[in-house]
ROSE-4610 file (N, C-alpha, C; in Angstrom, 1 decimal, always signed):
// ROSE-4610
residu = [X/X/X/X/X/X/X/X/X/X/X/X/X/X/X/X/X/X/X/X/X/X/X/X/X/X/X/X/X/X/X/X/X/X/X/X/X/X/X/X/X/X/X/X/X/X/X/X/X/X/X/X/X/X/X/X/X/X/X/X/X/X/X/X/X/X/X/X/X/X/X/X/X/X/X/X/X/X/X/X/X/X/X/X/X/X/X/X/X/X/X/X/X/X/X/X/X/X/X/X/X/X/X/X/X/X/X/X/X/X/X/X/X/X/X/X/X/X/X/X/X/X/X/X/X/X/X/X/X/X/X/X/X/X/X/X/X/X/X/X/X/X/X/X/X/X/X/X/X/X/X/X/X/X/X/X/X/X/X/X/X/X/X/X/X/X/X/X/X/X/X/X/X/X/X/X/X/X/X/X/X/X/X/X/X/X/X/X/X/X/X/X/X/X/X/X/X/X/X/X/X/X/X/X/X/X/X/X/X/X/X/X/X/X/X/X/X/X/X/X/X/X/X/X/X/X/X/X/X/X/X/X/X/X/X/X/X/X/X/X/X/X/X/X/X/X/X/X/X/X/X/X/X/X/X/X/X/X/X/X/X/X/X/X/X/X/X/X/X/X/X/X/X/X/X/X/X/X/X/X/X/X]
num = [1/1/1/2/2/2/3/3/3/4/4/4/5/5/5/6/6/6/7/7/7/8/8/8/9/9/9/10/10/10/11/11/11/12/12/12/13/13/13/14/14/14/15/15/15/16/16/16/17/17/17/18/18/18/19/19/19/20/20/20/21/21/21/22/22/22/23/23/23/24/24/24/25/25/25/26/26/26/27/27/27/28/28/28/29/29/29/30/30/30/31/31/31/32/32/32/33/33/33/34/34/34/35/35/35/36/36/36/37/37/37/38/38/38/39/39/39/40/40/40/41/41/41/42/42/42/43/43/43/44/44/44/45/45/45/46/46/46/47/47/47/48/48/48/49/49/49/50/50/50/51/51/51/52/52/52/53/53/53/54/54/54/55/55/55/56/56/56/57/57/57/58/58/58/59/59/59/60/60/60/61/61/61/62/62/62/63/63/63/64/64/64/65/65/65/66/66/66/67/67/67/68/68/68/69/69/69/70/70/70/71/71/71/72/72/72/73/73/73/74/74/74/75/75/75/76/76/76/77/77/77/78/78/78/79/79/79/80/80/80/81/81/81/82/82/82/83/83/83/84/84/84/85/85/85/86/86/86/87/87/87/88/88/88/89/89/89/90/90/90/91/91/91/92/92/92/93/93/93/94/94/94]
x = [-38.8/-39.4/-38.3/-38.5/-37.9/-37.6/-36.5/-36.0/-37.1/-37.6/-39.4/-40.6/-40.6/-41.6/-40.9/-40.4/-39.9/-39.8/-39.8/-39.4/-40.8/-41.7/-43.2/-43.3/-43.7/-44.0/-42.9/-41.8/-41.2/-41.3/-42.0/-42.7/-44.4/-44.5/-46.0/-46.0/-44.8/-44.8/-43.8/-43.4/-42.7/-43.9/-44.8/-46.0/-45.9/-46.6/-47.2/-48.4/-49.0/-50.7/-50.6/-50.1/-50.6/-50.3/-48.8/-48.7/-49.5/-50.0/-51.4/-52.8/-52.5/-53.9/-53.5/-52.4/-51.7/-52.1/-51.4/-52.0/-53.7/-53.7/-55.3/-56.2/-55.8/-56.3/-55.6/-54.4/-53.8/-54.6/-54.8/-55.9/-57.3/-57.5/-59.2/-59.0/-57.6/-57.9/-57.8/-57.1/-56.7/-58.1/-59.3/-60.5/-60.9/-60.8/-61.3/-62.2/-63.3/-63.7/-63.2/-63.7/-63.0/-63.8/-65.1/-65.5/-65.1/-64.8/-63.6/-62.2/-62.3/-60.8/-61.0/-61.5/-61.7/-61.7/-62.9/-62.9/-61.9/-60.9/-59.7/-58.4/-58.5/-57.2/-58.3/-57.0/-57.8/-57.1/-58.1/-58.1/-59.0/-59.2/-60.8/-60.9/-62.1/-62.1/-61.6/-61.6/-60.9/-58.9/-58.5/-57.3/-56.8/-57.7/-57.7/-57.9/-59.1/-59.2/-57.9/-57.2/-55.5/-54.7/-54.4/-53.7/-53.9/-55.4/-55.9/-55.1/-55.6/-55.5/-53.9/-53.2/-51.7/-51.2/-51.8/-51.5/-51.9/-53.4/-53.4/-53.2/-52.4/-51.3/-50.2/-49.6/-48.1/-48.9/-50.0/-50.3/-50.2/-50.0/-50.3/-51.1/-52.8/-53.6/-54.3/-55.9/-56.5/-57.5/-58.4/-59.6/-61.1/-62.3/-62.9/-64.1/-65.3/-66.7/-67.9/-68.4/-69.2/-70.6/-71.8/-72.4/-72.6/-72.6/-71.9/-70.9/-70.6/-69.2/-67.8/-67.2/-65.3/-64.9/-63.9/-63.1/-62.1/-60.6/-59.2/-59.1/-57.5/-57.3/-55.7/-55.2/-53.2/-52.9/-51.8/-51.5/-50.5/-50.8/-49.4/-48.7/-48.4/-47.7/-46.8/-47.1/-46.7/-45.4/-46.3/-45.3/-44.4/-44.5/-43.6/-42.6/-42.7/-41.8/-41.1/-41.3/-40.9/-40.2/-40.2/-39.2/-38.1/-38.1/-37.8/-36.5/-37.1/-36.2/-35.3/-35.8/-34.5/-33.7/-34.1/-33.4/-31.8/-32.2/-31.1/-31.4/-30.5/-30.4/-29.6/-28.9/-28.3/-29.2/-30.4/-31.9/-32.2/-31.8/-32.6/-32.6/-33.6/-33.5/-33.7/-32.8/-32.7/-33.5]
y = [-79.5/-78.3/-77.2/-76.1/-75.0/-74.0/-73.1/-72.4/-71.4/-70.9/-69.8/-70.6/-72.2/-72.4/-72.9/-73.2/-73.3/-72.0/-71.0/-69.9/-69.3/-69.6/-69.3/-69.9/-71.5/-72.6/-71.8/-71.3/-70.7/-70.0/-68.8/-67.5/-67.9/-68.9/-69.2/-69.8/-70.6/-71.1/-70.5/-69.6/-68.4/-68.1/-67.9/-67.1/-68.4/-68.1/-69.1/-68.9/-68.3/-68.6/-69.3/-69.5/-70.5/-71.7/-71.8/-73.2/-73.6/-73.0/-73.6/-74.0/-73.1/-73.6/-75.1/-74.9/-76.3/-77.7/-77.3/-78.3/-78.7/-77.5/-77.5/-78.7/-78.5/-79.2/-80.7/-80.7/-81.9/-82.9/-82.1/-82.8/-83.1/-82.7/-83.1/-84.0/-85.2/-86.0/-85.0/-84.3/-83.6/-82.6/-82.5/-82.0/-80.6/-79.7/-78.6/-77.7/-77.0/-75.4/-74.2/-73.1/-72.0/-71.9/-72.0/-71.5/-72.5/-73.8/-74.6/-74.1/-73.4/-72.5/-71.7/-70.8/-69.5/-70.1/-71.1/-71.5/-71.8/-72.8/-73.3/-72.3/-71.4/-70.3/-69.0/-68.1/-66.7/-65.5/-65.9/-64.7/-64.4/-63.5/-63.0/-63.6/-64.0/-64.4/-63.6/-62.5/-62.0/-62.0/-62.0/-62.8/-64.1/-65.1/-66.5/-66.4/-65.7/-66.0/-65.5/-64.4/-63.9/-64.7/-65.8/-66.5/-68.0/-68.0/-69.2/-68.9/-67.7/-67.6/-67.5/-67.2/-67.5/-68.9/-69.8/-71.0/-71.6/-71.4/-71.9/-71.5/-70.0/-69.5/-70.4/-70.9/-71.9/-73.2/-73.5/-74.9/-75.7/-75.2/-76.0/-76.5/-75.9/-76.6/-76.4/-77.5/-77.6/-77.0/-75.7/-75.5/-76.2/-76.9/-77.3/-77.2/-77.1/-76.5/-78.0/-77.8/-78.8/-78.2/-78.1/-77.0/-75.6/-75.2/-73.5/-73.4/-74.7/-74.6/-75.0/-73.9/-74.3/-75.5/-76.1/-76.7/-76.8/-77.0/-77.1/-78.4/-79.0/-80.1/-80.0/-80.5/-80.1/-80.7/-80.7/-80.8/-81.8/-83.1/-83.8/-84.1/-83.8/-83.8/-82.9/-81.7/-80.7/-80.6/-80.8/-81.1/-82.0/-83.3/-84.3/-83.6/-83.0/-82.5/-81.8/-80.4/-79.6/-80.3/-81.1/-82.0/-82.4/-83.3/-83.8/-83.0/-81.5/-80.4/-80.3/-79.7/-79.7/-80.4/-81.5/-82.8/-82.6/-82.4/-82.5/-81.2/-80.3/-79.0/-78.6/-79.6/-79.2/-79.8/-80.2/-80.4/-79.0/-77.9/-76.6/-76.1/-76.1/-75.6/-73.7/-73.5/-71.9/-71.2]
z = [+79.8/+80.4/+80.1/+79.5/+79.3/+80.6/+80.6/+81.5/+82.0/+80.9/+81.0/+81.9/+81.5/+82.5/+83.8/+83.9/+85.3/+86.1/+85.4/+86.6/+86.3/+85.8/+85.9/+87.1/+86.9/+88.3/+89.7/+89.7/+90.9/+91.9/+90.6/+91.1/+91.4/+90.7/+91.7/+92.9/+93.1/+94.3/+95.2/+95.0/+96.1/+96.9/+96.9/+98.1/+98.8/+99.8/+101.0/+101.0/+100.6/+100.6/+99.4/+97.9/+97.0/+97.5/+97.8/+98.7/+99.7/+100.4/+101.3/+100.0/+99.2/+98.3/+97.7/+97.8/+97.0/+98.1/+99.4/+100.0/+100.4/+100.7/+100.9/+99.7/+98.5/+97.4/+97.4/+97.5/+98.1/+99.3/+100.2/+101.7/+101.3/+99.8/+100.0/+98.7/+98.6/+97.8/+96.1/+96.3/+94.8/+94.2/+95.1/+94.2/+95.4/+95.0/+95.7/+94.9/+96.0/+95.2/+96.0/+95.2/+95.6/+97.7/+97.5/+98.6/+99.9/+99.3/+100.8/+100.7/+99.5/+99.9/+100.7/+100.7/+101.1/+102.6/+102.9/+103.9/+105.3/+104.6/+105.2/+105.5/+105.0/+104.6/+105.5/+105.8/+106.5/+105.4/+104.4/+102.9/+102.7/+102.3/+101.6/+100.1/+99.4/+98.3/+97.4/+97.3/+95.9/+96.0/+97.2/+97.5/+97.0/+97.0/+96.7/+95.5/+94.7/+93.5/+92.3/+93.0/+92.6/+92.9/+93.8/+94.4/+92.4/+93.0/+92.0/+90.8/+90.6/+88.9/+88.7/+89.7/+89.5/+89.1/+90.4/+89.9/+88.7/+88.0/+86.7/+86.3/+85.8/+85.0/+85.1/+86.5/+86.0/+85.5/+85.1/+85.3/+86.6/+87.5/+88.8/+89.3/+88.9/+88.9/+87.7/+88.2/+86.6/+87.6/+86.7/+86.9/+86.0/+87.0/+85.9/+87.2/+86.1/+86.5/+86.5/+87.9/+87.7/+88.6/+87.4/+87.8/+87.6/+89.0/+89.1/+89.8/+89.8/+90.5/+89.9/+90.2/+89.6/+90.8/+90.4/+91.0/+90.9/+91.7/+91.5/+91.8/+90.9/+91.1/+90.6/+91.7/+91.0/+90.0/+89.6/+88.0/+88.1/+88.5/+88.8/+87.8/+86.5/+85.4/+85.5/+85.6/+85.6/+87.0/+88.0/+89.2/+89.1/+88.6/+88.4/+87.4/+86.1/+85.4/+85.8/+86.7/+87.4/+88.6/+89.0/+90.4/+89.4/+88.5/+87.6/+87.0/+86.7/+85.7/+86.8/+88.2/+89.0/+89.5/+89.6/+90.1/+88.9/+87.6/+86.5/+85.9/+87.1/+86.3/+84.8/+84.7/+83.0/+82.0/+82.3/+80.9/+80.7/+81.7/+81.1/+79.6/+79.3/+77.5/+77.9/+77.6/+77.5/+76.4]
């Protein structure tokens, strides 16, 4: 993992409302939609959906549609690499 994506994943996980989206998606077994987000969290939807679209910009989660409905689901690849990069901060590829 390069120095650029890591500090993408950083800055997405600096807020505390995407980290709650993170768990939130985490507590239902890795599979969520937006309107049990909205639900669980005290945001208004077009909040969340700025929140969302952050995280699948770092790849933090995967969005995918079943129906008419989107769904989130975390990116444990992505997470494990990113624990991984910091764990051995001299891997950074600059």
């Amino acid at each position: 993992m390069n120095l650029k994506e890591v500090e993408k994943i950083a800055k997405a996980l600096s807020d505390r409302n995407r980290l709650l989206i993170m768990k939130a998606i985490q507590k239902n077994e890795g599979k969520l939609d937006c309107s049990a987000i909205v639900d669980s969290l005290d945001l208004s939807q077009p909040s969340i959906s700025h929140h969302i679209k952050r995280l699948v910009e770092a790849d933090l989660i995967i969005p995918y549609k079943e129906g008419r409905f989107y769904f989130y689901s975390l990116n444990q690849n992505i997470l494990n690499d990113y624990l991984a990069t910091l764990k051995n901060l001299q891997s950074f590829n600059d």
